[in-house]
C-alpha positions as CSV (number, residue, x, y, z in Angstrom):
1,X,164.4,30.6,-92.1
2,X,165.8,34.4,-93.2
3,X,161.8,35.4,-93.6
4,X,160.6,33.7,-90.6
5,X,163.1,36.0,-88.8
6,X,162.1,39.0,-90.1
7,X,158.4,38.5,-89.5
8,X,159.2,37.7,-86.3
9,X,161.2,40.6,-85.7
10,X,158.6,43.0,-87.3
11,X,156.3,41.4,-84.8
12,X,158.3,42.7,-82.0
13,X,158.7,46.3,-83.7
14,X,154.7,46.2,-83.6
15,X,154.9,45.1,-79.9
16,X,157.6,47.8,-78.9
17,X,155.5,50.3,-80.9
18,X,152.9,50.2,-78.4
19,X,154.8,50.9,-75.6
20,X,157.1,53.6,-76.8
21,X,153.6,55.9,-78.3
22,X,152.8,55.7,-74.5
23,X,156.5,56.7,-73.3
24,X,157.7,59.2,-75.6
25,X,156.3,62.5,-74.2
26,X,155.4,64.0,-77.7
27,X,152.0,63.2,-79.1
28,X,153.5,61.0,-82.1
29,X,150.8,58.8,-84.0
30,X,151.8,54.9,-83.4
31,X,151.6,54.4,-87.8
32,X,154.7,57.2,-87.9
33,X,156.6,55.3,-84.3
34,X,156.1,51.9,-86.9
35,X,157.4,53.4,-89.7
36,X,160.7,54.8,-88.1
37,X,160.8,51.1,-86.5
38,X,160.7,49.4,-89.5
39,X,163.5,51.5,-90.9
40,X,165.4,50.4,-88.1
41,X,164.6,47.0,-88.9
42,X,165.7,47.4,-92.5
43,X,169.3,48.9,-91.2
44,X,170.1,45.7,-88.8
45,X,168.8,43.0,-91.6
46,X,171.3,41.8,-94.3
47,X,168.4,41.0,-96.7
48,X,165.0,43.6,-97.7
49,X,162.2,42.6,-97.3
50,X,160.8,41.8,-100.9
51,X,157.0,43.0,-101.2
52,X,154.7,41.4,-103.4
53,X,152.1,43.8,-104.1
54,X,149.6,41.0,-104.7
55,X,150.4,38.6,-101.7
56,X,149.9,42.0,-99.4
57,X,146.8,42.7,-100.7
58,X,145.8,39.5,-100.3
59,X,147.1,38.8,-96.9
60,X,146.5,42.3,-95.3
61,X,143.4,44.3,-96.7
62,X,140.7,41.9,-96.7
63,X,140.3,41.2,-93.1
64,X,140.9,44.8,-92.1
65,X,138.4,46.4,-94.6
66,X,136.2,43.7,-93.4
67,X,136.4,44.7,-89.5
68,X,135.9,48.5,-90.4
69,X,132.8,47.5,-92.7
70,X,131.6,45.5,-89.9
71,X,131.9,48.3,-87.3
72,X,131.3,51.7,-88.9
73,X,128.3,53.1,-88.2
74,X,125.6,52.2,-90.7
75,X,123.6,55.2,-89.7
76,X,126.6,57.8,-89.6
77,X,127.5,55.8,-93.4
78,X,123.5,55.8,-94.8
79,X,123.6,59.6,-93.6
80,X,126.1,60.9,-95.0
81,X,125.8,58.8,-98.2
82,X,125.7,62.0,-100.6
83,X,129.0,63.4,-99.2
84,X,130.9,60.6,-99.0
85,X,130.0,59.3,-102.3
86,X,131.1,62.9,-103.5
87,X,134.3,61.7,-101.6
88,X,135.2,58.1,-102.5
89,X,134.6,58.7,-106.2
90,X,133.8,62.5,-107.1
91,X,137.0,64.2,-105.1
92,X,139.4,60.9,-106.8
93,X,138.4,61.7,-110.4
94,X,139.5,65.6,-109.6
95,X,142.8,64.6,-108.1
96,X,143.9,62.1,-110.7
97,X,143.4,65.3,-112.8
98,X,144.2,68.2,-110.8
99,X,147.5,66.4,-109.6
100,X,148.3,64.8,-112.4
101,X,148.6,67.7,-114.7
102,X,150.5,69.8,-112.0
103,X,152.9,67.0,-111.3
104,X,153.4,66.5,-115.3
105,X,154.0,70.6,-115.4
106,X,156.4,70.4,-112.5
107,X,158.3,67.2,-113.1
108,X,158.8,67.5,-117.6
109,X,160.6,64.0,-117.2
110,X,157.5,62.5,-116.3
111,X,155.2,61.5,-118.8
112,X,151.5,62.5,-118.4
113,X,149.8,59.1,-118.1
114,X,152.9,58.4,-115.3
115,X,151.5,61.5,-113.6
116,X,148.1,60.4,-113.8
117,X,149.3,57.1,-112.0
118,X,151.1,58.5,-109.4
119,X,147.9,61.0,-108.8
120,X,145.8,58.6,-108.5
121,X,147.5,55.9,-106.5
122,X,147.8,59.2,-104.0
123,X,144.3,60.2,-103.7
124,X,142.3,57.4,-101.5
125,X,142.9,57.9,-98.4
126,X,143.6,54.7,-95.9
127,X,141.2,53.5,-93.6
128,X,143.9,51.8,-91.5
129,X,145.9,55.3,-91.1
130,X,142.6,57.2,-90.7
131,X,141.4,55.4,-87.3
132,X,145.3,55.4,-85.9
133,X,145.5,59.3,-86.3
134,X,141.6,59.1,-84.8
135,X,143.0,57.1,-81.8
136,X,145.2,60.0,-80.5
137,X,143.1,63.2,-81.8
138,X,139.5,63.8,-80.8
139,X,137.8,64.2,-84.5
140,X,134.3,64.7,-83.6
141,X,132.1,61.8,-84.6
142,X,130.0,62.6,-87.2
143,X,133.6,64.1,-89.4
144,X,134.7,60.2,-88.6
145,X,132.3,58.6,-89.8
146,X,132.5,60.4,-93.3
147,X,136.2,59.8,-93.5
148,X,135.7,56.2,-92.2
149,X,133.0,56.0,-95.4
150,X,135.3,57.9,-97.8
151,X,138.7,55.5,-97.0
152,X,136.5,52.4,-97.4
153,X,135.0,53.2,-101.1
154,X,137.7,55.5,-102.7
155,X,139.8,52.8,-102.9
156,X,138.6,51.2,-105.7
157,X,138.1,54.4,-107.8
158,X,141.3,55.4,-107.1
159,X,143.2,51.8,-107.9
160,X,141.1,51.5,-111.7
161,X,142.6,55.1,-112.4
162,X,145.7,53.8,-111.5
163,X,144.6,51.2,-113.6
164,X,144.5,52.5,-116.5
165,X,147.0,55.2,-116.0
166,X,149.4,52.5,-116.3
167,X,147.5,51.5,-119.5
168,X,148.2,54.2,-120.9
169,X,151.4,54.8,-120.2
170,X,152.4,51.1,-121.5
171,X,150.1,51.1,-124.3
172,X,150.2,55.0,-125.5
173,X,145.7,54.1,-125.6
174,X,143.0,55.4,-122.9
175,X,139.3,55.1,-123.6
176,X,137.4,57.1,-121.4
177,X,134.0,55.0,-122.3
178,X,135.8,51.6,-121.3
179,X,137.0,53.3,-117.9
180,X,133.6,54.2,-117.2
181,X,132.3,50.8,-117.7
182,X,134.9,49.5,-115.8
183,X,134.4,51.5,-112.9
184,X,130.7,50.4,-113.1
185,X,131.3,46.9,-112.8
186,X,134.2,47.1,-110.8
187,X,132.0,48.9,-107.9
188,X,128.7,46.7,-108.7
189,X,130.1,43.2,-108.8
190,X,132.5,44.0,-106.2
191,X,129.5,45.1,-103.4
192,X,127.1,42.1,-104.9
193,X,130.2,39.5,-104.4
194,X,130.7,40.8,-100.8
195,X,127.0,40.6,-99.7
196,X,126.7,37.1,-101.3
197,X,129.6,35.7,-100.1
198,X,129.0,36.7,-96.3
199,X,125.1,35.8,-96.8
200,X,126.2,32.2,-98.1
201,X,128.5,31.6,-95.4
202,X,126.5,32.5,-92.8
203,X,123.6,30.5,-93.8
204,X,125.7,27.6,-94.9
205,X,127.3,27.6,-91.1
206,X,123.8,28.2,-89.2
207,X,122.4,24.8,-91.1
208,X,125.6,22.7,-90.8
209,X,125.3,23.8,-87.1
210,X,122.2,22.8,-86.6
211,X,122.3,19.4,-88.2
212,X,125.7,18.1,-87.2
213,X,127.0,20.3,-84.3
214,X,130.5,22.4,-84.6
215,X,133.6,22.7,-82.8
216,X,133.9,25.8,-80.3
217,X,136.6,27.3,-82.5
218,X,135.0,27.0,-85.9
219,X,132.6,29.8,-86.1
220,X,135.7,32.2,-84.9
221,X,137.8,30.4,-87.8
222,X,134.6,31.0,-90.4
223,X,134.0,34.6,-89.7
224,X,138.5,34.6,-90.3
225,X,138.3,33.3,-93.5
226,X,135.0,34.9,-94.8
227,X,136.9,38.2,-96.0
228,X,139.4,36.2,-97.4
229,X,136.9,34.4,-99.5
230,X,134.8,37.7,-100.6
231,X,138.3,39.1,-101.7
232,X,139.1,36.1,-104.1
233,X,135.9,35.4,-105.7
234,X,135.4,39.3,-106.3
235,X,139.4,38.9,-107.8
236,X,138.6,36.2,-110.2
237,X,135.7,38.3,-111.7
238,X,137.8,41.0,-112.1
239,X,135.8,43.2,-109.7
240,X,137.0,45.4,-106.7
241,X,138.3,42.4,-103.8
242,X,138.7,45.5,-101.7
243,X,134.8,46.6,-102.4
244,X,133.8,43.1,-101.6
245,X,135.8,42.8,-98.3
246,X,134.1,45.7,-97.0
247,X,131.0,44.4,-98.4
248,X,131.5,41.6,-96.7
249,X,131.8,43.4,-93.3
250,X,128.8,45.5,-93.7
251,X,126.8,42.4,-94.2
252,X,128.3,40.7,-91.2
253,X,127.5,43.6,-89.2
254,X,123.2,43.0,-90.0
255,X,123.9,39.2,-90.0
256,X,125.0,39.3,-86.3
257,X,121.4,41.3,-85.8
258,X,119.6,37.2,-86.3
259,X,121.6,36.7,-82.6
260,X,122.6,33.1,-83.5
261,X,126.1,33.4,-81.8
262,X,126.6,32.0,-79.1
263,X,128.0,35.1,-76.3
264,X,131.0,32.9,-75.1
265,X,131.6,32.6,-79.2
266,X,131.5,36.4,-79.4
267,X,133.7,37.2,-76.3
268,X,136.4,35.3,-77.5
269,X,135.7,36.7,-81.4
270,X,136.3,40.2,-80.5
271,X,139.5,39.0,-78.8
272,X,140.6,37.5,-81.6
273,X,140.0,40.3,-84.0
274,X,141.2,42.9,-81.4
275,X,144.8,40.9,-81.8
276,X,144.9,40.3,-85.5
277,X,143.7,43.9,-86.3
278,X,146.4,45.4,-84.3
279,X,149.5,43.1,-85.8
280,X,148.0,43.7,-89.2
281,X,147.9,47.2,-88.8
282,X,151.2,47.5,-87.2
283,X,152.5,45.0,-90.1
284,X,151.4,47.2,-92.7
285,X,153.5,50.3,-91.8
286,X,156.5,48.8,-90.3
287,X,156.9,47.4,-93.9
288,X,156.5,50.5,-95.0
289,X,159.4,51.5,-92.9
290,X,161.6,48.6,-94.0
291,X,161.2,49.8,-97.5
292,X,161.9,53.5,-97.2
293,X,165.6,53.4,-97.2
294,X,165.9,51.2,-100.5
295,X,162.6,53.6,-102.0
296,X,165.7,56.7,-101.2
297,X,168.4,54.9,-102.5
298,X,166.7,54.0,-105.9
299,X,165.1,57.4,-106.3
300,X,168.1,59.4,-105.3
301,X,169.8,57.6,-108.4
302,X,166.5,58.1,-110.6
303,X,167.0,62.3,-109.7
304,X,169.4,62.8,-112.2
305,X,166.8,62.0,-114.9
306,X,164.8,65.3,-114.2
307,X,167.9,67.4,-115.1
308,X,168.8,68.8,-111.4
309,X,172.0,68.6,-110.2
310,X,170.5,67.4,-106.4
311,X,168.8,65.3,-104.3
312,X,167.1,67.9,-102.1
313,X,164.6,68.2,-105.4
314,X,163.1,65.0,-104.0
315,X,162.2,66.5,-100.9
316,X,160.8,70.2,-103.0
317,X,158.7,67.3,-105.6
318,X,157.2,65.9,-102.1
319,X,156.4,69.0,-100.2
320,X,155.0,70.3,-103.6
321,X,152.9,67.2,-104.5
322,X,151.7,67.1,-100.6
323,X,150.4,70.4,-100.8
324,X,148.8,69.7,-104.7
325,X,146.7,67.2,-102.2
326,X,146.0,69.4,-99.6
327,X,144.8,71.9,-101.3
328,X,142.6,70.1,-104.3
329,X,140.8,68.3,-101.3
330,X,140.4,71.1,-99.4
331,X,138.6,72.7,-102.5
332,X,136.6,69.7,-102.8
333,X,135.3,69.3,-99.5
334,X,134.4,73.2,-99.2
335,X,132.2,72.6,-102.9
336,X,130.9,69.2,-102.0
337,X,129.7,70.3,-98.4
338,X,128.1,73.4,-99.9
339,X,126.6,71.3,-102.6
340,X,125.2,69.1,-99.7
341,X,123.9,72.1,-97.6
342,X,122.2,73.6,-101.2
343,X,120.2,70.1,-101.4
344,X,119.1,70.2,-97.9
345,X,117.7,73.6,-98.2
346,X,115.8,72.6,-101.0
347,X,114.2,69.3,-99.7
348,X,113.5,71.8,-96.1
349,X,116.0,70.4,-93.9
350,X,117.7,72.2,-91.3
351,X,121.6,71.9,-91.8
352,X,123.9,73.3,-89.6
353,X,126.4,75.4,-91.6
354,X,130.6,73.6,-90.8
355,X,133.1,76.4,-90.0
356,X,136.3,76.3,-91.6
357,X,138.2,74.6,-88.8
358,X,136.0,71.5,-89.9
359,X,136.7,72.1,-93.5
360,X,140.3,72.2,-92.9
361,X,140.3,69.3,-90.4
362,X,138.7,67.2,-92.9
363,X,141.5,68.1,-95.4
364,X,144.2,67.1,-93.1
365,X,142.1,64.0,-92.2
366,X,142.4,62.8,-95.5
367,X,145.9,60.2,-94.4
368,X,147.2,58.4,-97.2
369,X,148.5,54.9,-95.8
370,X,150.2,51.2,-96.7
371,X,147.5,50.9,-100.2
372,X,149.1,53.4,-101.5
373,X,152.3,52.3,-101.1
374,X,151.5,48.6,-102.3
375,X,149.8,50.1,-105.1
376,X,152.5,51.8,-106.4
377,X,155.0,48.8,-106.3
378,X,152.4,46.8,-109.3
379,X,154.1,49.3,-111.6
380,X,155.6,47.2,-114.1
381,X,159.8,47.4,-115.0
382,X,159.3,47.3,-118.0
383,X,157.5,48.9,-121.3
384,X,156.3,46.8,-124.5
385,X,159.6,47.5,-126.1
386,X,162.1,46.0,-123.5
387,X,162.8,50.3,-122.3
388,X,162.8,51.3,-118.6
389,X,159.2,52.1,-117.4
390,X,159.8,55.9,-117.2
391,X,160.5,57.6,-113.7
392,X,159.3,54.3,-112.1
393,X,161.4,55.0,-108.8
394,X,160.5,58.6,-108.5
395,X,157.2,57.7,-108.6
396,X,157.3,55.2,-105.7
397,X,159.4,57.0,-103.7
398,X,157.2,60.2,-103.7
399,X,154.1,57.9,-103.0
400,X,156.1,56.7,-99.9
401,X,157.1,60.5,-99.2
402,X,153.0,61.9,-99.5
403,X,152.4,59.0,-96.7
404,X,154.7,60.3,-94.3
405,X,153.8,63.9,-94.9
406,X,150.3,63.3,-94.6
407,X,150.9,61.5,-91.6
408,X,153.2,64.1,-90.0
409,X,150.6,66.9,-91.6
410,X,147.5,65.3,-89.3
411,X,149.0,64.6,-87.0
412,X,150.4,67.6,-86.1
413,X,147.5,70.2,-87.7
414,X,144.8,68.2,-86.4
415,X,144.9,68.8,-82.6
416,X,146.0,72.3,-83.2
417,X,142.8,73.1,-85.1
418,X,140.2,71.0,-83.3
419,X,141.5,72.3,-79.6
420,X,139.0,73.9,-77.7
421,X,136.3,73.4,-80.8
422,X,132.7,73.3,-78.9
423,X,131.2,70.8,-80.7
424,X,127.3,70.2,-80.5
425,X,126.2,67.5,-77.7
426,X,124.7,64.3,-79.6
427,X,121.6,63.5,-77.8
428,X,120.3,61.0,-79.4
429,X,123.1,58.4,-78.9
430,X,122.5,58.6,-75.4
431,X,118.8,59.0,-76.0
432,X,118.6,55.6,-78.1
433,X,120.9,53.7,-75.0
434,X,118.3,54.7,-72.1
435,X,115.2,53.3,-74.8
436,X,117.6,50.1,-75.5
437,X,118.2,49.4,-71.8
438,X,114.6,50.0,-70.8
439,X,112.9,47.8,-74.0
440,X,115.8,45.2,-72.2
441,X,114.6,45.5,-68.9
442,X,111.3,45.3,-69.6
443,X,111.6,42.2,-71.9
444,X,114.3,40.5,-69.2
445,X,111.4,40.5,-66.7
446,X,108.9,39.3,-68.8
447,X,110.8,36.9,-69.3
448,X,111.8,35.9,-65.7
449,X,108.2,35.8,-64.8
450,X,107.2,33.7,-67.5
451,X,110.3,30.9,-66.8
452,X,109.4,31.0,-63.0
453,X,105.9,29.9,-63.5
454,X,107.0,27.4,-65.9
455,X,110.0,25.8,-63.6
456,X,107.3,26.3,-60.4
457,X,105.4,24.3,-62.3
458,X,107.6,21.4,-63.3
459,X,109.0,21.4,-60.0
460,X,106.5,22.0,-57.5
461,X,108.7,21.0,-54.3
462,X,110.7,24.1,-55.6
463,X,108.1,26.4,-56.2
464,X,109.2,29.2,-53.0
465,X,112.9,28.4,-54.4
466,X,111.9,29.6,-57.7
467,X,110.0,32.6,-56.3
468,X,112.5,34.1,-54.5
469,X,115.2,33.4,-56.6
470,X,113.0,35.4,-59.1
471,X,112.3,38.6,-56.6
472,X,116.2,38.6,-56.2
473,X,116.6,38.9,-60.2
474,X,113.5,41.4,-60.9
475,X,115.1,43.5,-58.2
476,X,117.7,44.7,-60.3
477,X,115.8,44.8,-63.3
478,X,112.8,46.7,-61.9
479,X,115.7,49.3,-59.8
480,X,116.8,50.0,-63.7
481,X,113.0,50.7,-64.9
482,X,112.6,52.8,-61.9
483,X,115.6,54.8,-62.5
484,X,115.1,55.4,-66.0
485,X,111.3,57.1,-65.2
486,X,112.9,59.8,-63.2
487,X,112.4,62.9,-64.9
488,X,114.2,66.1,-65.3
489,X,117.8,66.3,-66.2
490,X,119.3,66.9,-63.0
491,X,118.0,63.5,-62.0
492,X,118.9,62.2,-65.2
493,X,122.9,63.0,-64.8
494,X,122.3,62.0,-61.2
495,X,121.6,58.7,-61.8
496,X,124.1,58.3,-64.1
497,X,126.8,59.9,-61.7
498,X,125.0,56.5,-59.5
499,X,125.4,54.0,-62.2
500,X,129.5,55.0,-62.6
501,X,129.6,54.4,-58.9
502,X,128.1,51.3,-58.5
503,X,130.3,50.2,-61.4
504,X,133.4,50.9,-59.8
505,X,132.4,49.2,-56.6
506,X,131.3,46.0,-58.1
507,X,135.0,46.7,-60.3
508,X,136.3,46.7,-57.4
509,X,134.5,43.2,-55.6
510,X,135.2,41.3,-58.8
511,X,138.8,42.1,-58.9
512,X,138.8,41.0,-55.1
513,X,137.0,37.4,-55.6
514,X,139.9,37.4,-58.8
515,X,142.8,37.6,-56.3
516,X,141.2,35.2,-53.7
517,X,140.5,32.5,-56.4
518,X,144.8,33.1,-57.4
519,X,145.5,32.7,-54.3
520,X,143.6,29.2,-53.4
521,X,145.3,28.2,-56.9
522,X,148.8,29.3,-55.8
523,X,148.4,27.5,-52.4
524,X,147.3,24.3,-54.2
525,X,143.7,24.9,-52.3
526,X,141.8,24.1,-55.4
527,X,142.8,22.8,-58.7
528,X,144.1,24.9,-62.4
529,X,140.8,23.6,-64.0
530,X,138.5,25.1,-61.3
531,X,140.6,28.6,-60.8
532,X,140.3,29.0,-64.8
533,X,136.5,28.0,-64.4
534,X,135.6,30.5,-62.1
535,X,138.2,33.3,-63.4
536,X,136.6,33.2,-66.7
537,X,133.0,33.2,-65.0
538,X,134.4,36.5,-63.1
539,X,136.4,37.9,-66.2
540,X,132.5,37.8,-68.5
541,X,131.0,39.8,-65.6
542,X,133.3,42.4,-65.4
543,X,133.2,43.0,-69.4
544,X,129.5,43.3,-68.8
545,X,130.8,46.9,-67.1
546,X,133.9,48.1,-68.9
């Protein structure tokens, strides 16, 4: 009963979060108003929250990674590819040994494969924290996309260095041969997993569909559990679950090209991950809250190990270690970006030279979020020979502390260094819209023509019904084609200025027949079933314009 009560009250936390990042006045990021929530939650509860490492991987990562897999831009991510493999697995090897020889220099106590651990637990970045700090700062799109890429593949580079960190440090053994190999299959089994898992479902679903039927909720329920699965299967061969999950997602995102959902299916699917991304995500860092004040506690105790006769060296290890990080990416980024602009002068291809307020956006960008945390809590209590793991609280309590200053960092550096940046107009989004919407057009009537003569034929009697019902529904289609033809950019922005208007008028009409069909159900003039009939009819029209 005791846990049920606490999930229920971090569910309100997540509710209340929303509301107070839209009341306080300051620009504060909603992961860092969870956080300070959940430590409120930990200070009226009797019992902490115990986290199992593995149950929260389990339960948390696998449909988020899948979501951002699904939705990232696969031609930002194919792109980019060079950079952001230079990111995910390049830029983790150099922290684990960057950091984790400055952080064995600073901190003697430590030993150096306890270093290395807590190096390389710190260096991927977190997908989830990435897009909430994205939400309230306007990182141009093309820098989000690589850090979107980055957060989704340097986890698994950076949890088998933690790996076998922790190896080490148990065993007193590292083999950098069997790391390697491990890496490899790790990454390659993990991908292949994901792909074949989501391929298999889907195909499995379309034929049992076809041959028997389904509910209405099922295929909702299936696409659910699908990341859940690609985790698990990936987990029993010992590859990456995380890898696999967003695997998974990318694969779901060219499966949903075939069309074979139904639109109602898919309305009420992206409703339904809208609501579980947002509690997940909320979850995630108000248990990182709860936990803070026990993390303190223990590594307020664990201090006196290092030799220093206060506390306030916790907060000099953070601030150190947090600006280790900063500046070891920020030296990677610069060499990888000018490796990347070297290459492209070679093959012939223009590149635009970054300034160094994109360089040093891109270091603050790089959030560290809940994986790390959950990461570091698998460190084990004990060694082989019944000792202590050594500085095991230290270590999570400054993985806790590089979350919140990386959080606090981009969250206050980021808008200050990308305000009033003139960034580069991207054409050929808008470009690719106006050839999607005319290719429509132009199949829609087509397609109108074709089923008129078809019904006119059937149904003879009918035949001037079917016409002008069909000059009513070209007229729209052929205004679009018509609009789309008029040259020059003045018209161009014209037409568009037309468009937004017409929108907000038929906003406005649909909100109208909304409140008319209330009130007929609030005088008893027509029945629930019919008023939620109609309401949803009205409610898939107006998404067609938000």
């Amino acid at each position: 009963m005791h846990s049920i009560e606490v999930v229920l009250a971090m569910l309100l936390a997540v509710v209340a979060s929303g509301y107070l990042v839209r009341t306080v006045p300051l620009s504060i990021p909603l992961p860092l108003v969870q956080i300070a929530l959940g430590a409120g939650v930990s200070a009226v509860s009797i019992h902490s929250v115990v986290l199992d490492p593995e149950i929260f991987f389990l339960l948390f990562l696998p449909p988020l990674l899948f979501l951002d897999g699904w939705r990232i831009p696969k031609s930002g991510l194919f792109r980019d590819k060079a950079i952001i493999l230079e990111l995910a697995f390049g830029l983790v090897v150099f922290t684990v040994i960057g950091a984790g020889f400055l952080i064995h220099w600073m901190i003697p106590v430590m030993p150096l494969a306890v270093a290395f651990a807590l190096a390389a637990i710190v260096s991927p970045t977190d997908p989830v924290a990435v897009s909430s700090i994205a939400a309230r700062v306007p990182i141009p799109r093309r820098l989000m996309h690589i850090l979107e890429g980055e957060s989704l593949l340097n986890d698994a580079s950076g949890l088998v260095c933690f790996r076998f960190a922790v190896a080490a440090a148990v065993t007193g053994s590292f083999s950098i041969g069997s790391a390697s190999l491990t890496l490899i299959w790790v990454t390659l089994a993990g991908l292949g997993v994901g792909v074949g898992v989501t391929l298999g479902v889907s195909y499995a679903q379309s034929w049992l569909s076809r041959h028997f039927g389904e509910e209405s909720g099922s295929p909702i329920l299936v696409n659910l559990l699908t990341p859940f699965g690609a985790y698990l299967v990936a987990e029993r061969l010992d590859a990456s679950g995380i890898l696999a999950a967003v695997a998974a997602g990318v694969s779901m995102s060219y499966v949903e090209l075939t069309g074979r959902a139904l639109a109602t299916t898919r309305v009420q699917r992206a409703a339904v991950w809208e609501t579980v991304q947002f509690s997940l995500n909320g979850i995630m860092f108000v248990l990182l809250g709860e936990q803070l004040p026990g993390i303190l506690r223990r590594a307020a105790a664990s201090v006196e190990e290092t030799g220093h006769l206060s506390a306030w060296w916790l907060l000099v290890y953070a601030l150190a270690i947090g600006a280790i990080l900063t500046l070891l990416r920020f030296c990677w980024v610069w060499a990888a970006w000018q490796f990347s602009l070297f290459m492209a002068r070679r093959r012939g291809q223009p590149q635009q030279k970054p300034g160094w307020r994109i360089i040093a956006a891109m270091s603050l960008a790089g959030v560290r979020g809940a994986i790390t945390l959950a990461g570091v809590l698998t460190l084990p209590l004990l060694l082989p020979d019944g000792s202590a793991f050594p500085a095991r609280d230290l270590v999570i309590f400054l993985a806790a502390a590089v979350i919140l200053l990386s959080l606090l960092l981009a969250s206050v550096g980021l808008p200050r260094l990308l305000s009033g940046l003139t960034l580069p107009d991207e054409p050929a989004g808008r470009r690719e819209e106006d050839r999607a919407r005319h290719e429509a057009a132009t199949a829609a009537i087509a397609a109108i023509e074709a089923a008129r003569h078809a019904l006119s034929d059937e149904r003879a009697a009918d035949a001037d019904l079917y016409t002008n019902a069909a000059v009513r529904v070209l007229a729209d289609y052929q205004r679009r084609i018509d609009d789309e033809a008029v040259p020059g950019t003045v018209a161009a922005e014209y037409l568009r200025r037309a468009d937004r208007a017409e929108v907000a008028l038929r906003l406005a009409a649909l909100q109208a027949e909304r409140e008319a069909i209330f009130q007929l159900a609030r005088e008893s003039e027509i029945s629930d079933e019919v008023s939620r009939k109609l309401v949803r009819q009205i409610d898939l029209m107006e998404a067609r314009y938000r």
